[in-house]
N, C-alpha and C positions, 0 to 999 in steps of 0.2 A: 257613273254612267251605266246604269240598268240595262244589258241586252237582253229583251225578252222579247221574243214572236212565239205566243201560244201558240200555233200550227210550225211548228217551227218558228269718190264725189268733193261733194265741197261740202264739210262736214259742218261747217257754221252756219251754212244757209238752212241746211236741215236741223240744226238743232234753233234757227229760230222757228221754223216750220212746225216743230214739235211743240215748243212753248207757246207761240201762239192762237194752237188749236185749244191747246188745254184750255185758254181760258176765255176761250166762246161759249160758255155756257152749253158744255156738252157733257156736265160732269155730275152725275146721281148718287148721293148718298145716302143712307138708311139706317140705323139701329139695327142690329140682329143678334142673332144666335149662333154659333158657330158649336161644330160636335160638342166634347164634353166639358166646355167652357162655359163654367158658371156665370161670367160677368157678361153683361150686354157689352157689344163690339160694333162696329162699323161696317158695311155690307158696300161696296161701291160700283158703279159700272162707269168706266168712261170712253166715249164715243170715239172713234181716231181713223184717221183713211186705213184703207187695206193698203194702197199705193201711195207713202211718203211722196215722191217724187211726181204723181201726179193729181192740179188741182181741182181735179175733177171726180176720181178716184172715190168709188163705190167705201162705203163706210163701215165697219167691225166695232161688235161691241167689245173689251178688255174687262175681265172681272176682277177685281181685287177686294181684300180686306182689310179693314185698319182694327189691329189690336190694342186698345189706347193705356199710356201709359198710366201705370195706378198712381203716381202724385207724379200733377203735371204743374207745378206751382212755378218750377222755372223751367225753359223752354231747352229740349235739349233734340239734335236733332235726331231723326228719326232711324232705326236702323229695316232696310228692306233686307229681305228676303230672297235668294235667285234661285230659285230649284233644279233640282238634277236631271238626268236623264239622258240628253235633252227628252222631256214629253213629259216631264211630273207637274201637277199642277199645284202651285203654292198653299191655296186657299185648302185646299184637301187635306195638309198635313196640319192643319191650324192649331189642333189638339196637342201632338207632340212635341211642335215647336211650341207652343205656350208653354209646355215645362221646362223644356231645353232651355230657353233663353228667361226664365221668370225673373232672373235677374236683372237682366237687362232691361224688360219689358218695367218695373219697378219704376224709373223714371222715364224710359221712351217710350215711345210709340212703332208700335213693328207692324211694316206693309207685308204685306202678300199676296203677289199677283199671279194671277191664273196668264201663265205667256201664250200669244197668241197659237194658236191648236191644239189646245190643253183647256180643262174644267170647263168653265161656262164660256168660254172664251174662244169662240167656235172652235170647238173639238176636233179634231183631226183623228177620227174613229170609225171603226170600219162594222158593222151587223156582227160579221161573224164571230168576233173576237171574244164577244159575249158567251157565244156557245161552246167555246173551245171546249176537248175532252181531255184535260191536262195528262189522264192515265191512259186512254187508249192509240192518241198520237204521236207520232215520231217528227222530229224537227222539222225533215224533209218533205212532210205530206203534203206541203202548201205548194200548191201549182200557180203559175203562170197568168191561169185566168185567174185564182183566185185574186192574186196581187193589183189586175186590171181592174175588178167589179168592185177593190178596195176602191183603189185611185179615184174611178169613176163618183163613188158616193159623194168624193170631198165637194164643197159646197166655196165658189170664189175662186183667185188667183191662188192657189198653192204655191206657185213661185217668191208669194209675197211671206209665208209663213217662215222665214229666218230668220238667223241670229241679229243681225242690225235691226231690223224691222222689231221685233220685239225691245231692243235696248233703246228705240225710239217710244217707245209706249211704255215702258217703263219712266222714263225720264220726264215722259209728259205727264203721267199720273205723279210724280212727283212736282211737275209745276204746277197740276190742278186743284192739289193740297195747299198751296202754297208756302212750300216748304223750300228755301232758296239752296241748302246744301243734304244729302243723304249720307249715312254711314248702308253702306252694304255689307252681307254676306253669301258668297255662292256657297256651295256645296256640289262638289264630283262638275257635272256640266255645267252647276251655275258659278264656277270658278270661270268658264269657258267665256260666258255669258259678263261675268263681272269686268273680265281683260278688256272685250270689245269696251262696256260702257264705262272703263278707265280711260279708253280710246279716244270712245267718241263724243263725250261728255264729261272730261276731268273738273270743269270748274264746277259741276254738281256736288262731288263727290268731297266729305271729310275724310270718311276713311274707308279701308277694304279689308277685308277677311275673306282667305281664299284655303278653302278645307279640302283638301285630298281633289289637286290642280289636275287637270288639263289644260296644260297650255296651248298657245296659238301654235307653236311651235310641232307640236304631238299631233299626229292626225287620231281624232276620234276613232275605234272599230278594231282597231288589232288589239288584241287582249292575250293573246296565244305565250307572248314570252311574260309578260307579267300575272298570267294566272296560274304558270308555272315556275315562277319563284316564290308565290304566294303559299302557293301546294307543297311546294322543294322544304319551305318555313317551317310549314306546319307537321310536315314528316318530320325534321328534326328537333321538333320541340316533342315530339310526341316521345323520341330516342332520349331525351334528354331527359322525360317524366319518369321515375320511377314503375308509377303505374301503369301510365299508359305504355312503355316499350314490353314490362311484365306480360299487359292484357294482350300485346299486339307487335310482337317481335318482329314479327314480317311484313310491316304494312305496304312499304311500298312495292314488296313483290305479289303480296294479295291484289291490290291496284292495278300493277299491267296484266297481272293475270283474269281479272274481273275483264278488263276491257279488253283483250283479246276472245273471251269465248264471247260478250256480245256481240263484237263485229263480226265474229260467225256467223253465230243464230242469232237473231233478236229472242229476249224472255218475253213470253205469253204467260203469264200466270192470271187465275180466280182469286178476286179479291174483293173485302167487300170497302163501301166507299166510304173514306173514313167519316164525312161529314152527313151523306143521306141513310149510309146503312145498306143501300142496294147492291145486290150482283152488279163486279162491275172488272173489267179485263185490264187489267196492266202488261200494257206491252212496251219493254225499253230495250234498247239496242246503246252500241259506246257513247255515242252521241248524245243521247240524252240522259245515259248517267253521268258523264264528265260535266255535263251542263247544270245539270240538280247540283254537282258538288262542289262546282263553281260560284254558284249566286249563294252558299254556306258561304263563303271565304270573306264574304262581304264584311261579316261582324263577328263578332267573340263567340254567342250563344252558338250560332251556327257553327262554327268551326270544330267546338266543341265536339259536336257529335258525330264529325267526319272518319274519326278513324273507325268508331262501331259499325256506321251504315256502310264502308270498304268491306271491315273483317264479315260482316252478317251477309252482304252478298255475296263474296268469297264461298262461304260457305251454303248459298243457295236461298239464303233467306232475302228476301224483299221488302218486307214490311218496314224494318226503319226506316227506306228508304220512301218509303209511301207516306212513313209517318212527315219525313222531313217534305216534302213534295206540299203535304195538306197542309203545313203552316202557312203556304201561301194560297193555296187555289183560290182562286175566286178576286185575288187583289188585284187592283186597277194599278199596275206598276206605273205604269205610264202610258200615255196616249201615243201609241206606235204608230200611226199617219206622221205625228211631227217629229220623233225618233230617226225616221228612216228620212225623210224628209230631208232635214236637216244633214245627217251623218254622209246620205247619201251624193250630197251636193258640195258638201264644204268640205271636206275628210276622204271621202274614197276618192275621187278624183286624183287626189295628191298622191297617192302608192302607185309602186309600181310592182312589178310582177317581182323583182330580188326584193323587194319591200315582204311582200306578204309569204314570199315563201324560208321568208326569215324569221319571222313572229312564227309561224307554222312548224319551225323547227324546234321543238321543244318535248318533252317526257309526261306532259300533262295530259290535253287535246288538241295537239297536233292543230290541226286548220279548223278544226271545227267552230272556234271563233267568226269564224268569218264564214259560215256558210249564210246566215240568215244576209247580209250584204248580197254573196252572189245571187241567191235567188232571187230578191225585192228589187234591189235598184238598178238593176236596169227598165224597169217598169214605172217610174218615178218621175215625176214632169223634172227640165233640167232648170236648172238655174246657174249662176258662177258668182261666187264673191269677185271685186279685184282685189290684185298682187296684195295693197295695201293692207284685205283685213289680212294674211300670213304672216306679216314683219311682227317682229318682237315687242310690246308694250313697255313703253319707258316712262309712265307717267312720274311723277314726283308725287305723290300720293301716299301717306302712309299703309302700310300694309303688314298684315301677320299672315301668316302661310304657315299651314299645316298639312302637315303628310303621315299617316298613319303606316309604320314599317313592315304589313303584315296584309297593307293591300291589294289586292288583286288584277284591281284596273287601274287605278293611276299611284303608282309606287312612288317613292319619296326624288326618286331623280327626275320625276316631271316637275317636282317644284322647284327642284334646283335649276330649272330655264327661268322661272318668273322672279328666283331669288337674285339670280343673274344681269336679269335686267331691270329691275323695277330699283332705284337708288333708294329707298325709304320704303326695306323692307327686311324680314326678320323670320328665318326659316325654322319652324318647331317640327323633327322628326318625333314623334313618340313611338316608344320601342313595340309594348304593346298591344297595340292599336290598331283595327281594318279601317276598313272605308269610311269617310264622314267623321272625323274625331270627335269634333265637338260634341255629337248626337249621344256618345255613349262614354266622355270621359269628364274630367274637370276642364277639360279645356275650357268648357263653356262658360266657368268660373275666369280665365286669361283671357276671354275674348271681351269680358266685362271691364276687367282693369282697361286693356287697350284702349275700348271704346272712349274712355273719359283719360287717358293719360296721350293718347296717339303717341305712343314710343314703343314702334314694336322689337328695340332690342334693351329694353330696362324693365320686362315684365316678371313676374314669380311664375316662375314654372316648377316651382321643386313640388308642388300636389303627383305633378305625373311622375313622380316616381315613386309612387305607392300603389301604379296601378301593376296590378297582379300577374306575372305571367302568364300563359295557357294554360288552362287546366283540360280532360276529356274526360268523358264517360268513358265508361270502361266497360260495362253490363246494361243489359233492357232493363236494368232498376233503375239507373241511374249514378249507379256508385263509382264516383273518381278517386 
């Protein structure tokens, strides 16, 4: 669950509703290309009301891709896709999930759908987002009207842009394929997204893989106490490293010390821009260096280089920290219309004031998690799930659940809720490991076995324990 703001019923009637529709020929498929994917693939758009519930209800196109399995000689069912964020759009990562999963893909066929206010799939995207000045802005800078003249662009019912409302259009693009059962995988929000469509569509589903969980249970948005135990980790693996404690004895008092003088003054430095070349002003304050060193915490590479870019500011230098800033400028993280959208209505609602000023309580960033919340939603059209979507998921469903012990947003004790209640399911902490496991371990090799054994407590896991502790740079060479 990516925070990023550049500026800072009768669930059978609708699941016949959704099936249905799928198959009034309102369903377009194509050959195509997808980024650096050498084999032709499946390009799809399928038609679907904006309002499930109502028959008259104005119509949304849903974009997806089908990746077809390389020998499809016996028929195996398919595994989708649920993406993060909430706001990432499937079809967009199609590159790196093709490697991620090539094994799997070997005999299925793997969906991926742009969820509704996301990629082609009417976006939920604002002008300005595009022009954000990632080095000259402060979190804070986004006003009021900004947030308004967002709202105002969105195009339809915004209210309709939710979590059911998407697990309905995913299920019908699964009946449009005609594929009678899916195997899924979420990731971070799309664990979130996978519980609903455990919910509300169980007889669809073979199996489920739920990677570094949010559960129903967990309100989306507080990050404050999990992004400092993630940070508390990495300080003591750093004590624990020969070199890095050598390179960086004092780190965590270099840290509150860095973020006390920016809550001072904010730093104004001349810098040039790492990617155009040009004069260009870097100005950051606690806020937005707790936040750069937070979205590091997310994976191993990033982490890595967290304790240099502390001691380098520490001592007045910026530039790591511009360096690490510039691996991302420019990326489309997620579509923040459906980000906030969503968080905003299903998640913050549920906190209360001892709620947030408990995740606030913390050694890392304090509340600063939650600022981009207080500014945005209350400018946000309302919407309310009922009681029903917050109860706990008990499908019978087999499932494997992973929890990466070193992540930042959703820690391994959020999957011990869905381990809790899901009866046919199988909890893999990996010690190792941030956010997303599969993306960046063997997991993805145990997510293969499950798929074709469904027994998620008789799988080989002994690969992950060969993956490597933390290692850190130590010097602007690079040398750990």
């Amino acid at each position: 669950m990516k925070v990023t703001w550049k500026n800072l019923l009768a669930l059978t009637l609708l699941s016949l509703t959704a099936m249905s529709w799928a198959n009034d020929n309102k369903l377009a498929l194509e050959n195509c290309h997808l980024g650096e994917i050498r084999s032709q693939v499946k390009c799809g758009k399928l038609e679907v009301p904006e309002n499930y519930q109502q028959a008259d209800s104005d119509k949304i196109v849903v974009n997806f891709a089908v990746l077809p399995a390389i020998d499809d000689s016996e028929y195996k069912a398919p595994l989708m896709f649920l993406a993060g964020g909430p706001g990432q759009a499937a079809v967009e990562l199609a590159t790196g999930l093709n490697r991620v999963f090539r094994e799997v893909r070997k005999t299925r066929d793997i969906i991926l759908v742009d969820q509704r206010g996301t990629g082609k799939s009417s976006p939920l995207s604002c002008e300005f987002e595009a022009v954000d000045n990632v080095y000259s802005a402060l979190p804070d800078a986004l006003t009021p009207q900004e947030v308004k003249d967002c709202v105002a662009q969105f195009k339809g019912d915004v209210t309709q842009y939710n979590s059911e409302n998407a697990i309905r259009d995913f299920d019908a693009i699964r009946a449009a394929l005609g594929h009678e059962k899916l195997n899924i995988y979420g990731g971070s929000y799309g664990t979130r997204a996978g519980l609903v469509f455990m919910r509300m569509f169980p007889e669809s589903l073979e199996s489920v893989v739920l990677d570094s969980v949010g559960p129903i249970e967990v309100p989306i948005g507080m990050f404050g106490q999990s992004g400092a135990r993630s940070f508390n980790l990495l300080i003591d693996n750093c004590k624990n490293s020969e070199s890095c404690n050598k390179a960086f004895p004092n780190l965590a008092a270099e840290f509150q010390a860095v973020k006390e003088r920016l809550a001072k003054a904010p730093a104004s430095i001349d810098i040039l821009h790492p990617r155009l070349g040009t004069p260009t002003k870097l100005v950051i304050d606690d806020t937005k260096f707790t936040g750069n060193l937070r979205f590091q915490l997310y994976g191993m590479e990033g982490r890595s280089m967290v304790p240099l870019v502390i001691h380098q500011a520490f001592l007045g230098n910026y530039q790591p920290l511009v360096g690490l800033m510039a691996r991302t400028e420019g990326e489309q993280l997620v579509y923040t219309g459906l980000l906030f959208n969503i968080v905003c209505n299903e998640d913050m609602p549920r906190l209360s004031v001892a709620d947030k000023a408990a995740d606030a309580n913390n050694n890392f960033d304090g509340k600063d998690s939650q600022l981009a919340w207080d500014i945005v939603c209350p400018f946000f059209p309302e919407y309310r799930p009922s009681e029903d979507f917050y109860q706990s998921v008990t499908a019978d469903i087999p499932t494997l659940i992973l929890s990466g012990n070193l992540d930042p947003v959703t820690p391994p004790s959020n999957g011990e809720y869905s381990a809790k209640s899901l009866p046919n399911s199988h909890h893999i902490i990996v010690e190792n490991a941030s956010h997303t496991v599969a993306m960046s371990t063997c997991a993805s090799d145990i997510i293969q076995e499950f798929l074709t054994s469904k027994t998620p407590k008789k799988l080989d896991e002994s690969c992950l324990k060969d993956i490597p502790q933390e290692t850190f740079m130590t010097s602007v060479n690079g040398i750990q």
